[in-house]
C-alpha positions, 0 to 999 in steps of 0.5 A: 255954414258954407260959402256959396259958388256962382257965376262962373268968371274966367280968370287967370290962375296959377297951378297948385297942382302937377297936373297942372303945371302951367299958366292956364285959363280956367273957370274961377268957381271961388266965392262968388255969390248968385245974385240972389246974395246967397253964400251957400250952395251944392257945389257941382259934383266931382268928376272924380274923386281922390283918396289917399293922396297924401304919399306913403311917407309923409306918414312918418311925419305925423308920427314924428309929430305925436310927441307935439302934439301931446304938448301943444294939441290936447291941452287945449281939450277941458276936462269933461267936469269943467265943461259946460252941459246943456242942462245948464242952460235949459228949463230943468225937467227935475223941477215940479211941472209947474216950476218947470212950466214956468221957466219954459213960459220964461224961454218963449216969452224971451223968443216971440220977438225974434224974427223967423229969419232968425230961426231959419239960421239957428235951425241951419246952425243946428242941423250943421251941428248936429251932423257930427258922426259924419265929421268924425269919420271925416276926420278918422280916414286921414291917413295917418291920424286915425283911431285904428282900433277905437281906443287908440292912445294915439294923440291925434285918436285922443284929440278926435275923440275929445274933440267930437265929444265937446262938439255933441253938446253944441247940437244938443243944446240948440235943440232942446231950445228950439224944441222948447221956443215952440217956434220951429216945426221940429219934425221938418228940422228932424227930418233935415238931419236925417238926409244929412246924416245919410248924404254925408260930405265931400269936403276934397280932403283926399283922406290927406291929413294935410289938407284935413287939418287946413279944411278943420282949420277954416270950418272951425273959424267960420263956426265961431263967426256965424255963433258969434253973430248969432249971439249977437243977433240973440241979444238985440232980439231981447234974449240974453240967455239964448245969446249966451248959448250962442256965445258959449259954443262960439267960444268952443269953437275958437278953442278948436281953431286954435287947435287945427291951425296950430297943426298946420302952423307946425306943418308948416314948420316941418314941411313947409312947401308941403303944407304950403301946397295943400292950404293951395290946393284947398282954398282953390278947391274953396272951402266946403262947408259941412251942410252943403247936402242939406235937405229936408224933402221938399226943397231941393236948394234948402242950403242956399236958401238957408245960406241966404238968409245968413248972408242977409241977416249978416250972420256968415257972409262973403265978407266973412270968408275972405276975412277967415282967408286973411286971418289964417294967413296972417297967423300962418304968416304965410306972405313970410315963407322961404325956401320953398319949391317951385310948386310951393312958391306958385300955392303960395302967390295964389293963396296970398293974392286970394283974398282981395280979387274974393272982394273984387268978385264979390263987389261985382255979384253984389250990384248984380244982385241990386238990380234983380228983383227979390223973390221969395222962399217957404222954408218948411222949418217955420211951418212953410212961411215964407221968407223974402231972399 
C-alpha cells in the first residue's frame, strides 16, 4: 500500500542532492493527503528517470559485504519444510466433495458479516502481493546485487530468491480465500493484477542498491502494518481463521524488515554519509508503494480510492507513514550519526525533522477534509457496489 500525494504546500527544504546545493523553495509533494482522506495515489510522472546512479565503485562495497551478509542476512530466510503453505489454511480439495463442501460453507459463514469495506482492502492487499515478478526484477537490477546468471551463489542472488519464494505464498493464499468467500468479483480482481503486472513500478531506486534496500526497508514495514490491522479487523469481524492468515504473513514481513533494515544499518556502518544520503534522497522523493499503477479497466484512480478506504478503515493510514518514518530512524539511529560530509549532514537534518512537520500537514488535510462533503465510489471488485470515501 502506498502513501498518497496531495496539495502541493511550499515549504523550505534542505538538499539531499548535488543538483541542488543550496536552500531552495520548492513544492513540498510528501505526505500530504486529498481532502477526500485518502493515502494512496499515482504519483505524477517523472520528468526524467535515473539509472545506475550508484557510481561504479561503490560496487566493491557490496562485494566486501557478502561475507555479512551470509551471516547476518540469509539466516533470517526458513527453510522451505518449516515454512507454512496455503493449503494449511484453506478448505482441503483432497477431502470428499461433501467434506469439502462443508468447510468451504464453514469459510463463508465466517465472512458474511464482514463489510465490503473490508474486502475492498484485502483484495488491494491481494492484488499488491500478487505483483511479485515485478518486484523481484526491481530488486535483480540493482546494480551489484543481482543474480547475473539466475543460479548465482551469490548471497545477495540467494536472499532475493528465497525472498520472492516466501512472498508467493502470501498472494497465493489470500486468493484461494477470496476466491472461496464468494464475496469479491474474481474476474475484476484478475483483471486488476493483470494491468499491473503489465504497468510495473517506479519506485526512483536508480538500480541503486543503496536506495533499493532503503526503499524494501520501509515497503516491508508498511506491509506487516497494513496485514497486521487487517488481522485485526478479521477478528472483530468474527473470522478467526482469516485473521490468523493475516497475521501469519504480517509476521513474514516482519521477518523481511529485519532483513533490509539491517543492510542499511550495515551500510551505515561502512559508508555512513553514503547511505545517510540515500535514506534522504528517498524519503524526499516519498515512498512509493508497489501498486501505485492499479487498474482494473474502469476506474482510472482505483489506487486512491482503494487507499481511501485503508485509511478510513484504518488499516494503513498517514499516521501510519510517519511512524514507519520514526521507527527506522530510530533502529538506524539516525539522530546519532558522525562524522558525516556536508551532503550527509543536510540528508540527515531533513530526514530527522521529517516525521513531525508530516503530522503537521497532515493535521491540516484533515480539517480540510471534514469540511467537504463525502462522495461515493463503485469499486468493480464487490460487484460495482458503491462505497462511501
Amino acid at each position: 500500500m502506498q502513501i498518497q500525494t496531495c496539495h502541493s504546500i511550499t515549504t523550505q527544504i534542505l538538499p539531499l542532492t548535488r543538483a541542488s546545493r543550496s536552500t531552495r523553495h520548492r513544492q513540498h509533494r510528501h505526505l500530504m493527503l486529498r481532502p477526500s482522506a485518502a493515502v494512496s495515489a499515482t504519483p505524477p510522472p517523472l520528468k526524467s528517470r535515473r539509472t545506475h546512479s550508484m557510481p561504479p565503485e561503490k560496487v566493491e562495497v557490496f562485494k566486501s559485504m557478502e561475507s555479512w551478509a551470509s551471516q547476518w542476512v540469509l539466516p533470517l530466510l526458513k527453510p522451505v519444510e518449516q515454512c507454512w503453505q496455503p493449503q494449511s489454511f484453506v478448505p482441503d480439495s483432497s477431502l470428499p466433495f461433501e467434506e469439502f463442501s462443508d468447510q468451504v460453507k464453514a469459510l463463508r459463514e465466517r465472512t458474511k458479516e464482514l463489510p465490503d469495506e473490508y474486502f475492498v482492502v484485502l483484495v488491494g492487499d491481494m492484488v499488491t502481493e500478487d505483483a511479485l515478478p515485478t518486484y523481484q526484477t526491481m530488486i535483480n537490477n540493482l546494480d551489484g546485487v543481482k543474480d547475473e546468471c539466475g543460479t548465482s551463489p551469490s548471497p545477495w542472488a540467494v536472499w532475493t530468491r528465497a525472498w520472492t519464494a516466501e512472498e508467493n505464498r502470501h498472494g497465493d493464499l489470500l486468493r484461494t480465500y477470496l476466491y472461496l468467500s464468494g464475496r469479491v468479483d474474481m474476474a475484476m480482481v484478475e483483471k486488476t493484477v493483470h494491468y499491473l503486472i503489465g504497468a510495473g513500478m517506479d519506485p526512483g531506486t536508480e538500480n541503486n542498491p543503496y536506495l533499493g534496500f532503503v526503499y524494501t526497508s520501509f515497503q516491508e514495514r508498511a506491509t506487516f502494518v497494513a496485514h497486521g490491522n487487517t488481522a485485526r479487523l478479521a477478528k472483530e469481524g468474527g473470522d478467526p481463521v482469516l485473521a490468523r492468515i493475516c497475521g501469519t504473513i504480517a509476521a513474514d514481513e516482519k521477518r523481511h524488515e529485519k532483513a533490509y533494515s539491517r543492510i542499511v544499518e550495515k551500510l551505515l556502518e561502512v559508508d555512513p554519509s553514503g547511505a545517510m544520503v540515500a535514506i534522504g534522497d528517498m524519503m524526499e522523493k516519498k515512498i512509493t508503494m508497489p501498486a501505485h499503477l492499479m487498474y482494473d479497466g474502469e476506474d482510472p484512480k482505483l489506487f486512491e480510492h482503494y487507499s481511501a478506504v485503508a485509511q478510513r478503515m484504518g488499516v494503513y493510514t498517514a499516521n501510519d507513514y510517519a511512524d514507519i518514518l520514526e521507527f527506522l530512524v530510530g533502529r538506524w539511529r539516525l539522530e546519532k550519526l558522525e562524522g558525516l560530509t556536508a551532503e550527509g549532514k543536510r540528508a540527515q537534518d531533513f530526514v530527522c525533522g521529517l516525521a513531525p512537520r508530516i503530522r503537521k500537514l497532515q493535521e491540516r488535510a484533515d480539517e480540510r477534509a471534514r469540511k467537504m462533503k463525502p462522495h461515493s465510489v463503485k469499486f468493480s471488485w464487490i460487484f460495482n457496489k458503491e462505497l462511501l470515501l
